[in-house]
N, C-alpha and C positions, 0 to 999 in steps of 0.2 A: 424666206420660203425656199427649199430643195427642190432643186430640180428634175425632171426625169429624164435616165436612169439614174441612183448613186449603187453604193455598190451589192447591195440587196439586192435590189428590184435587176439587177443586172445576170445575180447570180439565178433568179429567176427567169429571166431569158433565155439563158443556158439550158436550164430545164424545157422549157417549150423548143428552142431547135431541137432538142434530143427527140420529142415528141414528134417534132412537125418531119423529121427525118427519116423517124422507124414509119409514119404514114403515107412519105411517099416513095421510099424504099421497097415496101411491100407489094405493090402493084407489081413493082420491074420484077422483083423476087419472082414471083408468080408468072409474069409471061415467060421469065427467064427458064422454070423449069418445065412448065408447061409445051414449051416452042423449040427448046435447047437451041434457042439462039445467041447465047453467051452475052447476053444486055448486061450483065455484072460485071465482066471485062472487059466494058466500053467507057471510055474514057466521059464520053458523052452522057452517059445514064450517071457519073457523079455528077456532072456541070449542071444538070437539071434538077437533080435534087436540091444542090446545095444552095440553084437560083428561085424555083421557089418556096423552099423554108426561108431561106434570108428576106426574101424579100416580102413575106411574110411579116417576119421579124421588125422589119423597117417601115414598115405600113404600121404595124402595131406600138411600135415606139414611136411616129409621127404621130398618132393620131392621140397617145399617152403626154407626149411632151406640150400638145398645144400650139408647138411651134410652127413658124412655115418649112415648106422643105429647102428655101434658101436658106433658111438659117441653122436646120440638121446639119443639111451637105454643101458647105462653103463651096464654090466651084470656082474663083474668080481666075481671072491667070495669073500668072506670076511671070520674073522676069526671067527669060530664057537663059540668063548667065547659069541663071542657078542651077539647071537640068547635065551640065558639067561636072562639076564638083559633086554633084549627087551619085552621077553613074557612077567616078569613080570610086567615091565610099560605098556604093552598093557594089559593083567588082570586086574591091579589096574585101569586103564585108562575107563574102559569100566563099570567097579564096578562103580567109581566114576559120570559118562558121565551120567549113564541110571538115577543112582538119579536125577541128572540135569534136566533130560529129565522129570520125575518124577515131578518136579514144575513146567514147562512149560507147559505140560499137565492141570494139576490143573487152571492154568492163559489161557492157549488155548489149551480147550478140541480137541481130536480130534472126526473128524467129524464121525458118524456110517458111510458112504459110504467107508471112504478111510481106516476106520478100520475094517472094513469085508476086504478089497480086501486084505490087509494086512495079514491078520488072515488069507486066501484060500490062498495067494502064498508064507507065508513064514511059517506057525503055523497050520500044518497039517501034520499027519505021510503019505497021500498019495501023499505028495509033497515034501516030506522030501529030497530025494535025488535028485530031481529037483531044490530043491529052495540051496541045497548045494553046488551043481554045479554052479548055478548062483551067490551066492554070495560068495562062497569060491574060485572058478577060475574065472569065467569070470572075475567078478568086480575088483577085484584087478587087476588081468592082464592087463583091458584094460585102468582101470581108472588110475593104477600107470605110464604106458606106456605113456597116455594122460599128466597127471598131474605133477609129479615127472619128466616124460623123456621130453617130448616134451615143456608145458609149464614153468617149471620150471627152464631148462636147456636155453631156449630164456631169461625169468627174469635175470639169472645168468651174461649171458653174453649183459646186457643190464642197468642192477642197481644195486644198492647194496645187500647184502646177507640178509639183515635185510630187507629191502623191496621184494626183491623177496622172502623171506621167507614168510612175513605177507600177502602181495597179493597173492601169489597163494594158501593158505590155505584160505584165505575170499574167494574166488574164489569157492576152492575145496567146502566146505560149500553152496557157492550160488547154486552150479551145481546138489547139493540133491535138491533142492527146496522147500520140506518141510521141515515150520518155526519148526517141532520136531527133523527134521536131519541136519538143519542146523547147530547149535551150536556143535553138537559132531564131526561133521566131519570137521570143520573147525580148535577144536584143533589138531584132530589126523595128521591135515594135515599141522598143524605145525611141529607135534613131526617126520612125517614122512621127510617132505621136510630137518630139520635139520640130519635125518641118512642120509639121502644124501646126503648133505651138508659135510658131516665129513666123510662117506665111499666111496663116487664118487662110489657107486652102489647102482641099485634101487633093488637089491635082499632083503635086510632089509624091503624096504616099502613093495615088497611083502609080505614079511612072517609077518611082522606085519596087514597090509590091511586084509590076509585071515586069521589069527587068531582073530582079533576082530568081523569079520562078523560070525566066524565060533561058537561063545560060544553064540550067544542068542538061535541059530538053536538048536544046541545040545543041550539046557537045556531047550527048550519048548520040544521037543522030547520026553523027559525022565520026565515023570509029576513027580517021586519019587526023584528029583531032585533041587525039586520047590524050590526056595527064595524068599519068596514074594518082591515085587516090584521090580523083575529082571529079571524072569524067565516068568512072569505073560503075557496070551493072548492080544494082543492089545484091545481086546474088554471088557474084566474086566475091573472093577472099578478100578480106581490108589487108590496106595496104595506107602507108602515111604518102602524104605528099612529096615532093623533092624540096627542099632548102631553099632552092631559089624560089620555089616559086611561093612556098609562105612568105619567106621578105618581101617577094614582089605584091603580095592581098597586103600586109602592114604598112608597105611605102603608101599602096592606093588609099587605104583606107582611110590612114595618116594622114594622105595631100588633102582629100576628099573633103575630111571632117574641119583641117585646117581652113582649110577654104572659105567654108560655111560657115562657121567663126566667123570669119572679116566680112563675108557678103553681109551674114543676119544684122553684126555689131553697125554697118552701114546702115542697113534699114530701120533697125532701132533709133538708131542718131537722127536720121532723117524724118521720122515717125513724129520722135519727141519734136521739134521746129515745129511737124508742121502742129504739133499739140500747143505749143505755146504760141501761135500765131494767131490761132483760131478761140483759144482757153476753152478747146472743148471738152466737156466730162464725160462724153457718150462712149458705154463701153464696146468691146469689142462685139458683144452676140446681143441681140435686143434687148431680151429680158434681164440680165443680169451683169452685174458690174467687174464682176470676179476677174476677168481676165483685160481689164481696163491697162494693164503695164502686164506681160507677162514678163518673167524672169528666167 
């Protein structure tokens, strides 16, 4: 029997945030021109939409899947080694991603409308703690919640590890919808769906999710900080990074990912003992055996 979401009922989903979003967009619209209080360029009027559509979403896919919510949102801890090795793949990940982003830009400029809005809700010190809140808690919270717990965990118990790894990051990617956010979030949302894949907890994708959104915030912030082509306002001329400093995102990225390697390849080893000690068969999420050995 299939589980809820696969990838129908997912793309379905999709459709309802779109819905649950123009509904609660509208209000703000309306005081906004109403009051000319500028509630559109508050960082704070996205973090409220996006928490309760999502959390909407998450309520409605709990009460769809039948599951409990420990078993949606794994939350267990994990070993603190691991929060090492992570930053640094998310560091080098983000060094590496923005270059990326950097030639995309060059091939499709972004547009001056969506690069002002950009620049007023995340690249201003009078929204600074606004725009940190929204993308250092909310967005993680809800989107790992969404994406890692709810959808990723239906993929799991419905296809392979290798497909529902690949689908729910092209997914997580489609779901930015700008062609500049797409490609970075679709890898992160590979690297994330695999610590969860190997930790059976989305504490990892959190800490990684609010550490990547957390270092472009803070280094527009602090202009004595600048690196060009990293740090630089959306509205500046692109400009590439310096040489060192992309070997220096490939070295992190590199040690990061190597790391994770040898820590997982432990846990796994260590896993399998304790499975043949015990000869137990119980998989890893209640109802379903699919991810009994992940690979």
């Amino acid at each position: 029997m299939r589980q809820y979401p696969n990838i129908i009922q997912t793309i379905g989903l999709f459709a309802l945030f779109l819905l649950l979003q123009a509904v609660f967009f509208l209000p703000i619209f309306l005081i906004d021109m109403a009051t000319k209080s500028n509630l559109l360029n508050n960082p704070l009027s996205l973090a409220a939409v996006n928490l309760f559509s999502i959390s909407l979403l998450l309520w409605y896919g709990l009460t769809r899947s039948g599951a409990s919510f420990a078993e949606i949102f794994p939350l267990p801890p994990v070993r603190p080694i691991l929060l090492l090795p992570m930053s640094l793949t998310i560091i080098g990940m983000s060094i590496i991603l923005s270059e990326v982003n950097n030639f995309v830009v060059t091939v499709l400029p972004i547009p001056p409308q969506i690069a002002e809005i950009f620049q007023t809700l995340f690249g201003t010190r009078e929204n600074f703690w606004g725009a940190l809140l929204t993308a250092v808690v909310v967005a993680p919270l809800t989107e790992e919640l969404f994406f890692r717990g709810l959808i990723l965990r239906g993929f799991l118990n419905n296809y392979s590890v290798r497909k529902s790894v690949v689908v729910s990051a092209l997914l997580f990617g489609i779901f930015h919808v700008l062609p500049w956010q797409i490609t970075g979030a679709a890898v992160l949302g590979v690297v994330f769906a695999w610590w969860f894949v190997k930790t059976r907890s989305l504490i990892p994708c959190l800490f990684g999710h609010a550490l990547n959104n957390a270092l472009p915030i803070i280094l527009l912030a602090y202009p004595q900080l600048k690196i060009p082509g990293y740090s630089n306002e959306v509205a500046e001329p692109i400009e590439f990074q310096p040489l060192w400093f992309d070997a220096l995102g490939l070295l992190l990225a590199g040690t990061g990912i190597w790391w994770l390697y040898r820590e997982f390849a432990k846990m796994d080893a260590a896993r399998s003992r304790e499975l043949s000690v015990v000869s137990s068969t119980e998989p890893i999420f209640s109802d379903n055996g699919r991810m009994a050995n992940p690979q």
